[in-house]
C-alpha positions, -999 to +999 in steps of 0.1 A: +000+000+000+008+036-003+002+070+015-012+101-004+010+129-016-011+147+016+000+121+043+034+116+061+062+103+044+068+065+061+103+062+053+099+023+042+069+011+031+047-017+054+029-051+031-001-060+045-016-088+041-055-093+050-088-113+048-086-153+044-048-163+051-043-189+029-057-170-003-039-140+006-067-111-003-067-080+009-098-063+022-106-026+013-126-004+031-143+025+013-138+063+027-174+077+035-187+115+034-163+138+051-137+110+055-107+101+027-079+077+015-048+067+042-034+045+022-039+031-014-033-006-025-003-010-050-008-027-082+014-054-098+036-025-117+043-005-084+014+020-087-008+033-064-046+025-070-065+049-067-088+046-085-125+051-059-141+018-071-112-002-061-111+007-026-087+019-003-059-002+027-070+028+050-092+057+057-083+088+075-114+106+093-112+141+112-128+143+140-137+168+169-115+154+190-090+150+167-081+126+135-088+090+133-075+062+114-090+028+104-073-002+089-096-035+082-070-063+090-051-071+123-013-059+128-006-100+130-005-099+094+020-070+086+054-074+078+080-049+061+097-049+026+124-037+036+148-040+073+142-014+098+173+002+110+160+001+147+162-038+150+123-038+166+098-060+145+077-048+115+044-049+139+060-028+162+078+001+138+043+001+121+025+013+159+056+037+163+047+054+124+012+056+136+021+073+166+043+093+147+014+103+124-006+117+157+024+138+171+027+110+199+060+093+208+064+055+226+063+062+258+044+095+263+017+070+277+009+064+314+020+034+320-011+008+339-006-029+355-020-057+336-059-066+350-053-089+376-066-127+365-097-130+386-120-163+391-154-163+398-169-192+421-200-202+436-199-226+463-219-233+495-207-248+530-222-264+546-245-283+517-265-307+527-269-279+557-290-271+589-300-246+598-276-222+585-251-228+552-226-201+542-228-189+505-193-175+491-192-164+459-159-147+445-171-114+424-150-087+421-153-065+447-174-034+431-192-052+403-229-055+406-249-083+404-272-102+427-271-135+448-308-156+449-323-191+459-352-207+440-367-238+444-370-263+416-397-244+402-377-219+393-397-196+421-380-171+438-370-178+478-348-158+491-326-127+480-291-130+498-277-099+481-289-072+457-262-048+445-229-035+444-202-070+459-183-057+488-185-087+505-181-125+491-200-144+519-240-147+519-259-168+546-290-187+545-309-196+570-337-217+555-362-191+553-373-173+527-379-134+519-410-133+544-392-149+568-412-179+563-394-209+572-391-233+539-398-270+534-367-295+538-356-304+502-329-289+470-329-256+463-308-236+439-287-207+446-275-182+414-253-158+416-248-133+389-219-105+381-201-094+352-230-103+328-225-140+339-245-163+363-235-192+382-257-216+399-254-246+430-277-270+445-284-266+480-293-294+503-316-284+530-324-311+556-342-309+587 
């Protein structure tokens, strides 16, 4: 691909290569109102294509806040013609000439710790239980969600917890939301966070 007479001048020039991997086509994108060519395809001879039916690698968009630009294939699948002086991978010199195209430099950035690996779990103890069975179920503390038992009607019993986690531990003590003690017999407790819900038999024996 190529840039237009308009855009920076990359001082070697990246190949992409796009869509399904082992027929090797490229994808184009067209530029819509407002918006205009980043980078044109190059044809067998060398030339840039720019011709508007043929489509475009890239399209560069002004914005309010500033300019945007939009390639339609992952970074994965660029490589360089030529060897970069620097000694850093194609992938990575491309990233640096896009943050050279916004003014920015590697390493202006703050710099933030990975998200730490969290697993959620559901599990009740005591289960078979009387009276009393502790429910701990590991959400992240500050998501929201909810923590419930139902019968095997799928009826709602009892709401151990409605809201934001700050705690992972729910009791149950065999009654239900109108403080009604319940019937001996399974129940099932859900729990639900991060657009996920888990769910436990409980045994309840008196």
């Amino acid at each position: 691909m190529t840039t237009p007479a308009w855009a920076p001048d990359f001082t070697t020039l990246p190949v992409v290569y796009a869509g399904f991997e082992q027929l090797r086509q490229l994808d184009q994108i067209q530029p819509l109102a407002g918006a205009s060519a980043g980078h044109y395809f190059m044809s067998a001879g060398g030339t840039a294509i720019t011709d508007p039916s043929a489509g475009v690698a890239s399209v560069i968009n002004s914005t309010a806040s500033g300019v945007e630009i939009t390639f339609p294939f992952s970074l994965s699948a660029i490589w360089s013609v030529a060897p970069r002086s620097t000694g850093l991978g194609s992938r990575t010199d491309l990233i640096a000439e896009f943050l050279a195209f916004f003014n920015a430099t590697p390493g202006q950035g703050v710099q933030v710790p990975a998200p730490e690996l969290h697993r959620t779990e559901l599990s009740p103890k005591p289960n078979a239980f009387n009276p009393t069975t502790t429910v701990r179920f590991t959400a992240r503390t500050g998501s929201t969600g909810w923590v419930r038992v139902f019968n095997l009607r799928g009826e709602l019993v009892r709401t151990l917890h409605n809201g934001v986690f700050q705690v992972q531990e729910f009791a149950w003590d065999g009654v239900d939301d109108h403080e009604a003690s319940v019937a001996s017999g399974v129940y099932i407790d859900q729990a639900r966070a991060g657009g996920k819900t888990h769910g436990v038999n409980l045994a309840l024996v008196k």
